[in-house]
C-alpha positions as CSV (number, residue, x, y, z in Angstrom):
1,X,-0.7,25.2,50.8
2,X,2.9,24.3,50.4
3,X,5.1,22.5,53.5
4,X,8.5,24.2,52.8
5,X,8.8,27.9,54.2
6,X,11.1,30.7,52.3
7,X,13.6,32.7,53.1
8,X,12.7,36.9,52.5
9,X,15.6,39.2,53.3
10,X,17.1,36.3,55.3
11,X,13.8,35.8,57.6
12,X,12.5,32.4,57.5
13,X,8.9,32.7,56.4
14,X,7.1,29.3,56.9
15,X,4.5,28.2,55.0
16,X,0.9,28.2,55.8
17,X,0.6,24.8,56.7
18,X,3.8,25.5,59.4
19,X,1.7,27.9,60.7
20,X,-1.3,26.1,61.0
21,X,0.3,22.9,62.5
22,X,3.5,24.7,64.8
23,X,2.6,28.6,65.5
24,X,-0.8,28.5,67.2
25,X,0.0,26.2,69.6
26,X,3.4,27.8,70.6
27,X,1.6,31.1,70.6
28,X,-1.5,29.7,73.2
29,X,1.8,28.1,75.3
30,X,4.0,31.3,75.7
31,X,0.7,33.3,76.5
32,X,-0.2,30.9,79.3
33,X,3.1,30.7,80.8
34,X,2.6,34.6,81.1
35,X,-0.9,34.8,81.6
36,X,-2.0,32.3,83.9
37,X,-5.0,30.1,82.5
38,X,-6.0,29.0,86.5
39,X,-6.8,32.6,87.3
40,X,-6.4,34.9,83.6
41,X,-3.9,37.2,85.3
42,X,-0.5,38.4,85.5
43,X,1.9,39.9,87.5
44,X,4.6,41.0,84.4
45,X,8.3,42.4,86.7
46,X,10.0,45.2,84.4
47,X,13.3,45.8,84.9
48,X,13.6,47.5,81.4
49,X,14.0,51.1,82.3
50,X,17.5,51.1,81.7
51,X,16.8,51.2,77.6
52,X,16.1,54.9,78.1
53,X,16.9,56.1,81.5
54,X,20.1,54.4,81.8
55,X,21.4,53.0,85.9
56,X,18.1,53.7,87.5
57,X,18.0,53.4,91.1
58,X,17.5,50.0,92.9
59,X,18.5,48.8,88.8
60,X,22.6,49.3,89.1
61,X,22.6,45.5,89.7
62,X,19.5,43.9,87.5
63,X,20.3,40.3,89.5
64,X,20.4,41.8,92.7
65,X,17.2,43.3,92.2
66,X,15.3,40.6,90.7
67,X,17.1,37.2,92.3
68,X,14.4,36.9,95.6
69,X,11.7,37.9,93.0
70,X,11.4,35.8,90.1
71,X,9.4,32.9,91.8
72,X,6.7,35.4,92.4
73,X,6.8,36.6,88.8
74,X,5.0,35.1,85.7
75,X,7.5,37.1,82.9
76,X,10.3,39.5,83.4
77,X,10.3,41.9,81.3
78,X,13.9,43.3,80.3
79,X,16.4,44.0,77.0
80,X,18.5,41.2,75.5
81,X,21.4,43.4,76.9
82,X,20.4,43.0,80.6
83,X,19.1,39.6,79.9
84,X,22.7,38.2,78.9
85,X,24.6,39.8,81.3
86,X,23.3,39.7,84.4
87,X,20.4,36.9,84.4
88,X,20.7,33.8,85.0
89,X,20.2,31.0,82.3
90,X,18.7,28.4,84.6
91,X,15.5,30.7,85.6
92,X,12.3,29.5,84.8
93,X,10.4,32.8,84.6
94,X,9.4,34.0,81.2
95,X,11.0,36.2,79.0
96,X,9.5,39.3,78.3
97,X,12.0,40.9,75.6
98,X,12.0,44.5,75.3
99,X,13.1,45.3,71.6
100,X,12.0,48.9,70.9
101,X,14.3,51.9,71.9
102,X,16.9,54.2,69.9
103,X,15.8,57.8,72.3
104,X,17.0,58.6,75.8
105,X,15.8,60.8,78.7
106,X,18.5,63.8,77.7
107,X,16.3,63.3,73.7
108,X,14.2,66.0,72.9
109,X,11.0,62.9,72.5
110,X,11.0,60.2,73.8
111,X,8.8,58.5,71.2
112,X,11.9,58.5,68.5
113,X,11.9,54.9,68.7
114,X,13.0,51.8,66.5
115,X,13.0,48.1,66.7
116,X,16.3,47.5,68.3
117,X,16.2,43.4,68.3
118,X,15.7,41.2,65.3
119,X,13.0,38.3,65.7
120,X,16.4,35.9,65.0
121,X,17.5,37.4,68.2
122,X,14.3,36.7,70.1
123,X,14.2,33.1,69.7
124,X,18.2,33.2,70.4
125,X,16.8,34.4,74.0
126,X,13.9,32.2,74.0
127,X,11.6,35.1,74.3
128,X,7.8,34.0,75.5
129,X,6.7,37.6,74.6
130,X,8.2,40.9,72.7
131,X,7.2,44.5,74.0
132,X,7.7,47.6,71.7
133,X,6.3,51.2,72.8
134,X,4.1,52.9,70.8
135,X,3.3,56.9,71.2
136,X,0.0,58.2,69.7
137,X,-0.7,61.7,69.5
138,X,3.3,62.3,69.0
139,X,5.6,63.4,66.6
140,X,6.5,60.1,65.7
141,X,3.4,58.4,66.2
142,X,3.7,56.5,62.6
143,X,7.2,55.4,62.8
144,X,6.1,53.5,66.4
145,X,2.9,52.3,64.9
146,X,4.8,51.1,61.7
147,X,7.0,49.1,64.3
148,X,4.1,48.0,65.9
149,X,2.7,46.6,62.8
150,X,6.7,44.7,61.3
151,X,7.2,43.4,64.7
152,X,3.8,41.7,64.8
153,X,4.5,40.7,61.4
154,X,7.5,39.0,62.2
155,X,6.9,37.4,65.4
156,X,3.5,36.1,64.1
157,X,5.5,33.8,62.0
158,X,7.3,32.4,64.8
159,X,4.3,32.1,67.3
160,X,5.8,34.7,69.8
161,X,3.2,37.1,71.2
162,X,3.7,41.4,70.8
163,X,3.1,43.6,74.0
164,X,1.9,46.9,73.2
165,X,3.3,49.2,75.9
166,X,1.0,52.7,75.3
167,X,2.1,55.7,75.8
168,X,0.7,59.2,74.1
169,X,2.2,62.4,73.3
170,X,3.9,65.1,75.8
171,X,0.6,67.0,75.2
172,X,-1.7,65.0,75.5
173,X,-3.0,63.6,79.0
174,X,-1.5,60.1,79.5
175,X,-4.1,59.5,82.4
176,X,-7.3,60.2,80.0
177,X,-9.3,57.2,78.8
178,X,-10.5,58.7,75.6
179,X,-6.3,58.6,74.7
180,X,-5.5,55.2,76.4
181,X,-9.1,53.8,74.5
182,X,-7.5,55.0,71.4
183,X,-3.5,53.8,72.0
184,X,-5.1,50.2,73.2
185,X,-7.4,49.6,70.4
186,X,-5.1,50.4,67.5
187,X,-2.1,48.2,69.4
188,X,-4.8,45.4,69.3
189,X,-5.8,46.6,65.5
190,X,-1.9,46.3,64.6
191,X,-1.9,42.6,65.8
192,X,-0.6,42.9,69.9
193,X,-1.7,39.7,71.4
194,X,-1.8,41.9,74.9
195,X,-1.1,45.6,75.9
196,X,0.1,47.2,78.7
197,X,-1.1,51.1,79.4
198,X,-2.1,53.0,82.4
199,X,-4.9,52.9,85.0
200,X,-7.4,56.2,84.6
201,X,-10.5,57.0,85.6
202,X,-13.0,55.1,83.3
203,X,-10.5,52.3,83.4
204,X,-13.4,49.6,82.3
205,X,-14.0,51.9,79.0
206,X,-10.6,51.5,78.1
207,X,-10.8,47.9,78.2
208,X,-14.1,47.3,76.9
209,X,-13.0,49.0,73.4
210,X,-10.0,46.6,73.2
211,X,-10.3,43.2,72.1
212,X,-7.0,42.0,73.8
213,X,-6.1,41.6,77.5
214,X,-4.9,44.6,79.1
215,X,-2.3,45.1,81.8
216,X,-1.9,48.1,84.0
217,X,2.2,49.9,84.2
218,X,2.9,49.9,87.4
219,X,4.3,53.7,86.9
220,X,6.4,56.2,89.2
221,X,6.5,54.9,92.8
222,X,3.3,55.7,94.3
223,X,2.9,57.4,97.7
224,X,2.7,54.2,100.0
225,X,2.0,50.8,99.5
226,X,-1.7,50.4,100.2
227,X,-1.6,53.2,97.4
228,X,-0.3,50.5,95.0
229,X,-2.4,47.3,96.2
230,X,-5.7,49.7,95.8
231,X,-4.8,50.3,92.3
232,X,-4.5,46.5,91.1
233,X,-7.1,45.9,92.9
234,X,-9.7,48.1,91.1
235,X,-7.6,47.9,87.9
236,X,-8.7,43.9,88.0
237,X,-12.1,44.9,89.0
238,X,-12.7,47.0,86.2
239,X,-11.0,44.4,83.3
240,X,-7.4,44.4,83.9
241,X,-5.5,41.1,83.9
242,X,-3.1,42.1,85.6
243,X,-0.2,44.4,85.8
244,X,3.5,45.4,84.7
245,X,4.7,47.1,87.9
246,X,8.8,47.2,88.7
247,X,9.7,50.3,90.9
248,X,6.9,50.3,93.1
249,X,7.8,46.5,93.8
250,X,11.7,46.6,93.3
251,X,12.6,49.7,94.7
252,X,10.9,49.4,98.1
253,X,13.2,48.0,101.4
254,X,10.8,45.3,101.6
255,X,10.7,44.0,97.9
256,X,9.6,40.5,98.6
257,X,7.0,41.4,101.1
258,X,5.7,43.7,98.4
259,X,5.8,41.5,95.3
260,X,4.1,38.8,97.4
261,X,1.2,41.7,98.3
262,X,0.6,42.3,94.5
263,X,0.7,38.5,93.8
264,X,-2.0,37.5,96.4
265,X,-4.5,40.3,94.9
266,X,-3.7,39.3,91.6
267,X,-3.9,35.8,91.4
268,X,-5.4,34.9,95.3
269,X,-8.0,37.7,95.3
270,X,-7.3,39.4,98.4
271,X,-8.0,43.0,98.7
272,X,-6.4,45.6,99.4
273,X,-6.7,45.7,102.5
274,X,-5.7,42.2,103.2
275,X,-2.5,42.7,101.2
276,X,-1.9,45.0,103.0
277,X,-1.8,43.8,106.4
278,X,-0.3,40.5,104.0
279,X,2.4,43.0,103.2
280,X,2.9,44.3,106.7
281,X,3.4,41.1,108.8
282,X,5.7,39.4,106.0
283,X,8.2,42.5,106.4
284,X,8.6,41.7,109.6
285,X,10.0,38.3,109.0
């Protein structure tokens, strides 16, 4: 087991004993500071969606969105892009780097997806966490799986942790736990250290078949905000850890109030119903 690492198609490999000594313990760090070891949740703020969907609304400004929100946040999850222009260096909110993409909404599929950032990259933006988006049951499911598989490979070596974010194909059903089972447990398979896909119906199945922590997506806004607070809240009930929610948060008038909501089910173990009235009276302030 040699102490010099080598250089492979100008990626720094280190050696085993590098691994053994540096990566595991920067690996455990960057997890914690996402996943909270006091409770073993999350509460993961995307602003990513411009990557594919381009100035989404309540987005046109990413610090504007995000500023009043990042204290209540333990990653924020965006593209190196976003990150350098419009973030602020002196945050202390972990990075979540987004560093899959290549497809837009006008593509025929979405799942036509590459790794867009280079590991060297990464650590230039002192990424806690990488996400890349798989698709299984689509037409490019192996392409997104092999990313799956080289991005784990290289951030392995530098102790960074992958996010699976799940998705299936156009025709399958993205709400069924027999295809969100499947997408969670090969991510894990692949390497992820944690996965983000949606809440379904037999939810706890879905996490019981994947030997990772799993995160709900926050998704499309829901209908109202008790709508949103119910849905963490039996998400964590049935496994969850957590979740990776950014328009229901950032795009309602009352963002704060509402991050703070999610937050105190999250992490405080209110219900829903006390989030909600949480919600209601801080809104007025």
């Amino acid at each position: 087991m040699g102490r010099a690492g080598t250089m492979t198609k100008g990626v720094y490999r280190p050696s085993n004993l590098e691994r053994v000594i540096l990566m595991d313990w920067g690996m455990k760090n960057r997890l914690s500071r996402i996943i909270r070891p006091k409770t073993g949740r999350s509460l993961i703020l995307p602003i990513d969606h411009g990557y594919f969907m381009g100035p989404t609304k309540g987005l046109e400004d990413p610090w504007k969105a995000v500023e009043s929100l990042l204290s209540y946040a333990d990653g924020l999850m965006l593209t190196r892009g976003a990150l350098r222009s419009s973030i602020d260096s002196g945050i202390d909110t972990p990075i979540v780097l987004r560093v899959s993409g290549g497809s837009s909404i006008l593509s025929k599929d979405l799942s036509r997806e590459t790794i867009t950032t280079s590991i060297f990259e990464a650590v230039r933006c002192n990424a806690s966490a990488l996400a890349l988006s798989i698709f299984v049951g689509s037409a490019y499911e192996h392409e997104t799986l092999s990313n799956l598989a080289e991005l784990v490979d290289d951030a392995e070596e530098y102790g960074i942790p992958v996010l699976a974010v799940t998705a299936v194909g156009r025709d399958l059903d993205k709400r069924d736990a027999r295809y969100l089972a499947l997408c969670c447990r090969i991510a894990a398979e692949l390497g992820a250290r944690f996965v983000k896909t949606y809440y379904c119906e037999g939810f706890q199945k879905v996490v019981e078949g994947c030997p990772v922590p799993v995160l709900i997506a926050g998704g499309p806004r829901m209908d109202t905000e008790f709508d949103v607070l119910q849905t963490t809240f039996d998400a964590l009930q049935e496994g969850a850890v957590g979740v990776v929610m950014g328009r229901n948060i950032w795009q309602n008038d009352h963002a704060v109030a509402m991050i703070r909501a999610v937050r105190s089910v999250i992490h405080e173990d209110a219900t829903a119903e006390e989030a909600h009235e949480m919600y209601n009276q801080l809104k007025l302030e």
